[in-house]
Structure formats: C-alpha cells, structure tokens
C-alpha positions as a Markdown table, in Angstrom:
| # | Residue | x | y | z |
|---|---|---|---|---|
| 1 | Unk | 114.0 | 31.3 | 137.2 |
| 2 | Unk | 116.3 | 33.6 | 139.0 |
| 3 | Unk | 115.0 | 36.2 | 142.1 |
| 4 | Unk | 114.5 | 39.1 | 139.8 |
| 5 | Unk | 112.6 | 37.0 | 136.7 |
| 6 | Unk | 110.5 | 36.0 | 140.0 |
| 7 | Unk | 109.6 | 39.2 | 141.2 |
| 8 | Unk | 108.9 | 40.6 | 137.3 |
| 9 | Unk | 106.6 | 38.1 | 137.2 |
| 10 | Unk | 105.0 | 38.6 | 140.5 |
| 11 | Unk | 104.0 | 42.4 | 139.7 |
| 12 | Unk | 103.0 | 41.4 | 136.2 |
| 13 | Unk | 100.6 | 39.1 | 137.8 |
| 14 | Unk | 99.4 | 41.7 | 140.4 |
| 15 | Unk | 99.3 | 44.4 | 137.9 |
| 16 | Unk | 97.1 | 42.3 | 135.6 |
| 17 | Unk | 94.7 | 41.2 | 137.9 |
| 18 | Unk | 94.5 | 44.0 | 141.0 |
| 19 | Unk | 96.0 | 41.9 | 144.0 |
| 20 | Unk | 98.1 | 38.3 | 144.4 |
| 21 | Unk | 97.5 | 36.2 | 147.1 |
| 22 | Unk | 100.4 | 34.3 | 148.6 |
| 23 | Unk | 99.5 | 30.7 | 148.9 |
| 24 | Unk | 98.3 | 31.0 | 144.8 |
| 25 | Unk | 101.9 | 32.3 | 144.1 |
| 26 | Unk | 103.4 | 30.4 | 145.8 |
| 27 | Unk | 101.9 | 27.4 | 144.0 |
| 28 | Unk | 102.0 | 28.9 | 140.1 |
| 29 | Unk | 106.0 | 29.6 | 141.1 |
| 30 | Unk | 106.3 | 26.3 | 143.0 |
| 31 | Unk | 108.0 | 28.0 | 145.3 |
| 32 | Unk | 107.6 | 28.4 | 149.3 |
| 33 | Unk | 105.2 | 31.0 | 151.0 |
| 34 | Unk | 108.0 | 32.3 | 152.5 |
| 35 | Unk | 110.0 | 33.0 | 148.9 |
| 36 | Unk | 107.0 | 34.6 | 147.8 |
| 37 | Unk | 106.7 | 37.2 | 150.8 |
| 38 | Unk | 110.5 | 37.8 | 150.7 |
| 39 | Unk | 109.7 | 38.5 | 146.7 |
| 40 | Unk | 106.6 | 40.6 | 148.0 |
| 41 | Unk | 108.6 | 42.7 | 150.8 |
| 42 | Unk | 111.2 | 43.7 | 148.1 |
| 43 | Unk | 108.6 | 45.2 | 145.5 |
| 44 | Unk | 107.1 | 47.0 | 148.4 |
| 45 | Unk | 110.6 | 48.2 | 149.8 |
| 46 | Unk | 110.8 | 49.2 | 146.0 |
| 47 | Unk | 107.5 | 50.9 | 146.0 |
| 48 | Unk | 105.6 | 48.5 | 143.4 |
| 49 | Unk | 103.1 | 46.8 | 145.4 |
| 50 | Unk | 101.9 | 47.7 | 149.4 |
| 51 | Unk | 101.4 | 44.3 | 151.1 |
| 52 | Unk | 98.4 | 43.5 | 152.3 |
| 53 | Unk | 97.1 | 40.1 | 154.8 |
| 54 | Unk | 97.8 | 37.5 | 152.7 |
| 55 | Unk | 98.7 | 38.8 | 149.7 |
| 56 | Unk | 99.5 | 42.1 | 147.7 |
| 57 | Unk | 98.2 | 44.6 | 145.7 |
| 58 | Unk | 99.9 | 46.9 | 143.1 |
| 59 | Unk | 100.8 | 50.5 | 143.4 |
| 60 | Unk | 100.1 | 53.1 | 140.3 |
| 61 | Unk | 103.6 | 54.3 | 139.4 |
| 62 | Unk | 105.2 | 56.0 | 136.4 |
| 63 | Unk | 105.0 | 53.0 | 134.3 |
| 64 | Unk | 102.0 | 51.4 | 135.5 |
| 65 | Unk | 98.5 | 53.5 | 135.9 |
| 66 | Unk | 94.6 | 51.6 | 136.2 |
| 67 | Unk | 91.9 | 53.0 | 133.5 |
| 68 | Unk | 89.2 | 54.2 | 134.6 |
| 69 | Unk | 86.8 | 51.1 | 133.7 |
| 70 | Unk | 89.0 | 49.1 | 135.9 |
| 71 | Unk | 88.5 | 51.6 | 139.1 |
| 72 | Unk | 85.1 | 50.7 | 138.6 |
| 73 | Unk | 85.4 | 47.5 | 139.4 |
| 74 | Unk | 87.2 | 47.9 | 143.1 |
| 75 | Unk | 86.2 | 49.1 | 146.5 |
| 76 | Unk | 82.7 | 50.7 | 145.0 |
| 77 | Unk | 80.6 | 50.5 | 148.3 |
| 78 | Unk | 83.5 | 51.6 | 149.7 |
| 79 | Unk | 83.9 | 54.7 | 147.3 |
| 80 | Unk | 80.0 | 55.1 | 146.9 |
| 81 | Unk | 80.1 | 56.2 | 150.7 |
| 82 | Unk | 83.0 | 58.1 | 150.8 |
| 83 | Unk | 81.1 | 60.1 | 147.4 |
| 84 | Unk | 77.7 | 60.4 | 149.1 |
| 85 | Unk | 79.9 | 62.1 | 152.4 |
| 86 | Unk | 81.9 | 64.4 | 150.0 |
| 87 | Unk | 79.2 | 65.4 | 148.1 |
| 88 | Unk | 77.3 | 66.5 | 151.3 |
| 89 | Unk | 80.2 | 69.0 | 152.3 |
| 90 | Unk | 79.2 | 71.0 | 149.4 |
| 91 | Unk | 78.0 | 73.8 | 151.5 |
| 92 | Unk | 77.4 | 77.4 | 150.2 |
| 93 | Unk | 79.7 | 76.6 | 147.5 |
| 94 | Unk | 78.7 | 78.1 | 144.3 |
| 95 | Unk | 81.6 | 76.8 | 142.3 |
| 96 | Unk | 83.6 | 73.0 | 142.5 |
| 97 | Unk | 85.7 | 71.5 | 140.4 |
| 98 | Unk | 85.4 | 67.6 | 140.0 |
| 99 | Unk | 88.5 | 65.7 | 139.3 |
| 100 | Unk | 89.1 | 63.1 | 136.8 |
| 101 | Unk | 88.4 | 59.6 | 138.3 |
| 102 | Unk | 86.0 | 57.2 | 139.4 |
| 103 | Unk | 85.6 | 58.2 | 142.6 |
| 104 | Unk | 85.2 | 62.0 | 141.4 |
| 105 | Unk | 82.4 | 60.8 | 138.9 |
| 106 | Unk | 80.3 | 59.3 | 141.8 |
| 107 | Unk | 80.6 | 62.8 | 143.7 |
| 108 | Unk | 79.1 | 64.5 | 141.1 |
| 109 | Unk | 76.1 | 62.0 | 140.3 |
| 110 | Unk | 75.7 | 62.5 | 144.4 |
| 111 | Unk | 76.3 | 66.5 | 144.0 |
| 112 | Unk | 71.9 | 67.9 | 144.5 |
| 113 | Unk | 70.4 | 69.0 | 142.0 |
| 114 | Unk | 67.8 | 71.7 | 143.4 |
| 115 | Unk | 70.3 | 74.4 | 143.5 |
| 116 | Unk | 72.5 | 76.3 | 141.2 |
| 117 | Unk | 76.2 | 75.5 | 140.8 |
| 118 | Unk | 79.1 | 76.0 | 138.4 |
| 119 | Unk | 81.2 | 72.8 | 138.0 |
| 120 | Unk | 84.8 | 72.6 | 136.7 |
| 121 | Unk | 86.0 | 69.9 | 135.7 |
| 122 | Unk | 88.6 | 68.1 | 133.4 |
| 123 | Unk | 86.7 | 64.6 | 133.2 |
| 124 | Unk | 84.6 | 63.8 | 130.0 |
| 125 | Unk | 82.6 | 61.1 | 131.8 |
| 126 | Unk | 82.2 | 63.9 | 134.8 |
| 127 | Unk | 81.0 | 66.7 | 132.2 |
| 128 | Unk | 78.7 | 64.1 | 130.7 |
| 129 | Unk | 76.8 | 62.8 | 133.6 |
| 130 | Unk | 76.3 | 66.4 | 134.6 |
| 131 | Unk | 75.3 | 68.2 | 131.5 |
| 132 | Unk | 71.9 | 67.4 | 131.2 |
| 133 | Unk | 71.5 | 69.1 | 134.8 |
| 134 | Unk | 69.2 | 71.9 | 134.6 |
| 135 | Unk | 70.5 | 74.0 | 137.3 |
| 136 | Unk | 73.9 | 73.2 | 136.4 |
| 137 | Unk | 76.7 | 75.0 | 134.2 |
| 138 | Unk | 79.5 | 72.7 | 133.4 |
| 139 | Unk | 82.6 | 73.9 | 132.3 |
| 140 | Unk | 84.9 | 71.4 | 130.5 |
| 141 | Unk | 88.5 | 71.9 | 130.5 |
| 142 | Unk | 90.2 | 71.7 | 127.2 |
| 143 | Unk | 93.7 | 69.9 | 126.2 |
| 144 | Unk | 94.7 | 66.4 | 125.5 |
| 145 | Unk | 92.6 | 63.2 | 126.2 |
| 146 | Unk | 93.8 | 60.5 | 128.1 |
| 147 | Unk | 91.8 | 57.4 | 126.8 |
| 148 | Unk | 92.4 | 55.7 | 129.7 |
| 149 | Unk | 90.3 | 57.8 | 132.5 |
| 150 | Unk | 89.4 | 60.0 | 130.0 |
| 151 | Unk | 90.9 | 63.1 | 131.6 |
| 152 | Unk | 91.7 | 66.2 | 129.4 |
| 153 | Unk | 95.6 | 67.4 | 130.4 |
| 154 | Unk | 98.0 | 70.1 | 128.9 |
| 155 | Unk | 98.8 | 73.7 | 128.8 |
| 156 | Unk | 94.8 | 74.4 | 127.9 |
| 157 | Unk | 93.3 | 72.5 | 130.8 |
| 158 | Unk | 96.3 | 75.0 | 133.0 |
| 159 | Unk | 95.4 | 77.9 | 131.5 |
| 160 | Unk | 92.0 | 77.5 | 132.2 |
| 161 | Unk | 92.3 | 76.6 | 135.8 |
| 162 | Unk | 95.3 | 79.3 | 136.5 |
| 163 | Unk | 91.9 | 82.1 | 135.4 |
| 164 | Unk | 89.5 | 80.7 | 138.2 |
| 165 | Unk | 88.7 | 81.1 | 141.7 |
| 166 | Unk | 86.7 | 78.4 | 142.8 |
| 167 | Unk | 84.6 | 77.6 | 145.7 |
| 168 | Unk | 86.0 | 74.1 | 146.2 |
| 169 | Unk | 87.7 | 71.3 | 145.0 |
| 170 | Unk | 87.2 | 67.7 | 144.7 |
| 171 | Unk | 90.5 | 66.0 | 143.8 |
| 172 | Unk | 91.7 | 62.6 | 143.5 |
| 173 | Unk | 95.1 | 61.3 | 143.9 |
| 174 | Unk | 96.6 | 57.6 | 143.1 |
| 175 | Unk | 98.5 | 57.9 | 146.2 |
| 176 | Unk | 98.5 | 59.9 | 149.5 |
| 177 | Unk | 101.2 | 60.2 | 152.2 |
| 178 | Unk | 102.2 | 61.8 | 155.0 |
| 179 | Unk | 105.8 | 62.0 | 153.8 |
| 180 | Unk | 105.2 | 62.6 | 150.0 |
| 181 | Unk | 102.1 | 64.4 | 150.1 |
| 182 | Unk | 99.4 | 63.7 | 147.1 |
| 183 | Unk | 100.9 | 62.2 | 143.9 |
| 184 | Unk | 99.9 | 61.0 | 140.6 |
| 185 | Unk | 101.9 | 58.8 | 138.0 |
| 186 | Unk | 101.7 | 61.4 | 134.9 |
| 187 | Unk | 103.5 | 64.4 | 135.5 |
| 188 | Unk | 100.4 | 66.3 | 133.0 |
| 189 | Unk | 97.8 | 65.3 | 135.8 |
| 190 | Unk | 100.0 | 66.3 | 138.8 |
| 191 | Unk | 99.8 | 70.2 | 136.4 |
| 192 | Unk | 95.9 | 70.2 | 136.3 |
| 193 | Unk | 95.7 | 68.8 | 139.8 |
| 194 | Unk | 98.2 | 71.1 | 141.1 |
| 195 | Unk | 96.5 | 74.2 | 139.6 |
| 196 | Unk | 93.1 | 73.4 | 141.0 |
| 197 | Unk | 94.3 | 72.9 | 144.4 |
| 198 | Unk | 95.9 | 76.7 | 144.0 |
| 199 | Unk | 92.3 | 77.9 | 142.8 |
| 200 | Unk | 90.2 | 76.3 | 145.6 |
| 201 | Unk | 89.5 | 78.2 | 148.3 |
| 202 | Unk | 88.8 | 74.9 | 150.0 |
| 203 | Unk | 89.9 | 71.2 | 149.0 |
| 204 | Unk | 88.6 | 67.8 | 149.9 |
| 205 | Unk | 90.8 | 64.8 | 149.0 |
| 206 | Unk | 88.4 | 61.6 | 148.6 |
| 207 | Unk | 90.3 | 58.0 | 148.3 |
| 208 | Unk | 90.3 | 54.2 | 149.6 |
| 209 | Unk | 91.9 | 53.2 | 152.0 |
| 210 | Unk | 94.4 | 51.7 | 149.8 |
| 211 | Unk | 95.6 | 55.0 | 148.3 |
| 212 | Unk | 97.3 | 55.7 | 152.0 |
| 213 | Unk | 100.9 | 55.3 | 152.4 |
| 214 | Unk | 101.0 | 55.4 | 148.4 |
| 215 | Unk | 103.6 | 57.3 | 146.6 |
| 216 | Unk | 103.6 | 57.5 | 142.6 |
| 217 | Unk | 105.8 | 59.3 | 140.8 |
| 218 | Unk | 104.6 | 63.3 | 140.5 |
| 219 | Unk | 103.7 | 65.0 | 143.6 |
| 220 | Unk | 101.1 | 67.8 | 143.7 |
| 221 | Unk | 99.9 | 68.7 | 147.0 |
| 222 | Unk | 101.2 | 68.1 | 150.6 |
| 223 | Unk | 98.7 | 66.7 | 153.2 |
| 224 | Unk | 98.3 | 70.3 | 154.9 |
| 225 | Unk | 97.1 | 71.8 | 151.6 |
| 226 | Unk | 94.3 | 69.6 | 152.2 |
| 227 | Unk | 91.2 | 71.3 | 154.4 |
| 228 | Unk | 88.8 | 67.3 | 154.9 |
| 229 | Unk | 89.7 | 64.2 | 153.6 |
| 230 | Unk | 87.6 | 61.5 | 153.5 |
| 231 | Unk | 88.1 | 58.2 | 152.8 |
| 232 | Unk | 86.6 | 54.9 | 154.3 |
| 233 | Unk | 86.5 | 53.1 | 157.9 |
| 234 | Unk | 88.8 | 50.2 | 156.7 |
| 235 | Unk | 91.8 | 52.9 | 157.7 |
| 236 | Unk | 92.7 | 52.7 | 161.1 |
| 237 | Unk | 91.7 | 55.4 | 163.1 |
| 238 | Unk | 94.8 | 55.9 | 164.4 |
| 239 | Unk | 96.2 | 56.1 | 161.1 |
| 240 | Unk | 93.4 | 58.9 | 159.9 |
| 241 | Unk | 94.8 | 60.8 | 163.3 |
| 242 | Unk | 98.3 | 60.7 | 162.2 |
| 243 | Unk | 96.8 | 62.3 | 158.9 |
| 244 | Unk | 94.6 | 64.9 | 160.8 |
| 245 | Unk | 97.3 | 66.2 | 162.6 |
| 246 | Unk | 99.0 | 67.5 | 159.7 |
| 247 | Unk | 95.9 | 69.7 | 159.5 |
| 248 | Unk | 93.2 | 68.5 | 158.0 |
| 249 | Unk | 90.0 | 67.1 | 158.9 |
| 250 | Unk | 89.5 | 63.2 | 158.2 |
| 251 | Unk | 86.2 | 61.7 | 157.9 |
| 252 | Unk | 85.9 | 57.9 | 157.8 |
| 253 | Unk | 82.7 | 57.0 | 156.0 |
C-alpha cells in the first residue's frame, strides 16, 4: 500500500480503538518503526492524532467525535479527581450549569447535596442523575438530541441559555489550546457552549490531560475567558503555567 492508504489506515485503527502503539503497527503494516512514526508525525502535523511515548492517540475533529459510553471507559481516576476538585469550587453559587460529557456527569454526582441549588444543564444523563435530588431544581435545556453523548443542541437550548445569568459554569471541551482557545467538533455544541460561557459569571474548564494542545474544528472560548481550570497532574507543570498565565487559575488534581 502507498503512504496515504498507510496513514488512512493508521487513524482508522487509532480512531477504532483509542490509541496505537508503534511497535503493533509496525508489525500489522510490516513496515519499520521508523515508517510508522514518520506516518504518525504527518497525522499529527495534520492535526488527526497528538503523539504520545510509544504510540498515538486520536484527536476529536469534525469528522470524528467519541460517544459518551466510550469517555467512560478512559482516564476515569483521572477524571473522577479532577470532578471531586471541580465540584468543591462550587462556593456560594446558587446557580451552575453542567455541560454535556462524562466528565461533567461526575461533577454533578460529586456536586453536595445539603444545600439548595439550581442546575442548568443540556445533558440528559446530567438531568437524570440529578433529578431525584431533593434540594435540587434542574433545568433541562430543550432542542435536538445527540445520541451519541446525549446532549440536547439547537436554537432552543440557545435561547434558553441567552435568558440566564448563572452563578457558574462547568464546561467541557474536546480540545484546549493556548493558540485556539476551547473547541468542539460540532459547530451546534460550540453555540450552547459558547452561550453558557457568556451567562456565567464564573467558568471552570475540567479536562485530561490529553485534551491540551487539542484543536477540533469549532472554537468557543479563548483560554482567558476561563476563571480555574482543572485538569490532572499527568500535565506538566510547566505546561499548566504556560496556561495560567493567560489568566486563569490551573489546578492539577
């Protein structure tokens, strides 16, 4: 097979399975590790895959995107920490908004219970775990379903959003970047994201680590609209500083 046949079938290989690792391509391709990182550096020059020690992994894009029973499968200690930190910045917020996500839907099983509080949110799984909640109201934004992380989108969901003020935010992103900002491969998400950024008085990103240095397709925040992120100690610390200089506060959990 030619170069580009190659690399087509490299991404379809990390794209079905969540990360390659160099020595296994190299011996399904029965080609040399080297070909196979030459193949790797050119999808990530592309902005397909971010290469990792070893191996790759594949980036969410226009034309690719993970469901949201496949985020469940990756990084959870990892994302159950950085939920349990998130959720404890709460404060004497009265109102949040809880994005659509995996990571979001661990916040707000970690959000306490003993005290009042409004949520927002355009999640079905989110609105469900919260609903039986006694001291909770849940508002569920209307619109469009996305089976895959069963996310409601459109000009409802907006409309809804564009008509709040809210205390503070908990959004997701599938890629963060000091250059790009916070992006998002459907350009319906980057509209509910990007109108409950505008309505939160204060916003905390939560991602992996491997969400850094990401850029999909629709952008919806920049870095400094951010007020904490918080993310997980496998990201450098001098790569959380470069973040944190651009104005918000990083906390590595």
């Amino acid at each position: 097979m030619d170069a580009d046949e190659r690399r087509r079938k490299v991404l379809e290989t990390a794209r079905r399975t969540g990360a390659v690792d160099v020595g296994q391509l190299a011996g399904d391709l029965d080609v040399s590790r080297e070909t196979v990182r030459r193949d790797l550096r050119t999808l990530e020059d592309h902005g397909l895959v971010r290469r990792t020690h070893g191996g790759a992994y594949p980036v969410e894009s226009a034309g690719f995107e993970t469901t949201l029973a496949y985020r469940t499968t990756r990084n959870v200690p990892q994302k159950n920490r950085i939920a349990t930190t998130a959720a404890g910045l709460l404060g004497d917020a009265e109102t949040v908004f809880v994005d659509e996500g995996y990571t979001p839907l661990l916040i707000a099983e970690a959000l306490p219970r003993d005290r009042p509080l409004t949520v927002v949110t355009a999640s079905l799984t989110v609105a469900g775990a919260l609903a039986s909640a006694e001291n909770f109201t849940v508002f569920l934004l209307g619109g469009r379903v996305r089976g895959g992380t069963m996310g409601a989108v459109g000009e409802w969901a907006s409309r809804m959003l564009s008509g709040f003020v809210i205390d503070l935010a908990y959004v997701g992103a599938n890629g963060i970047s000091r250059k790009y900002g916070l992006t998002t491969p459907d350009p319906a998400v980057s509209t509910v994201k990007g109108h409950a950024v505008r309505a939160a008085r204060r916003k905390v990103f939560c991602g992996v680590h491997t969400k850094f240095g990401a850029a999909s397709f629709c952008r919806f925040a920049d870095v400094s609209d951010i007020d904490v992120i918080v993310t997980d100690t496998t990201l450098p610390s001098a790569e959380a500083h470069r973040y944190a200089v651009l104005g918000p506060r990083v906390i590595r959990a």
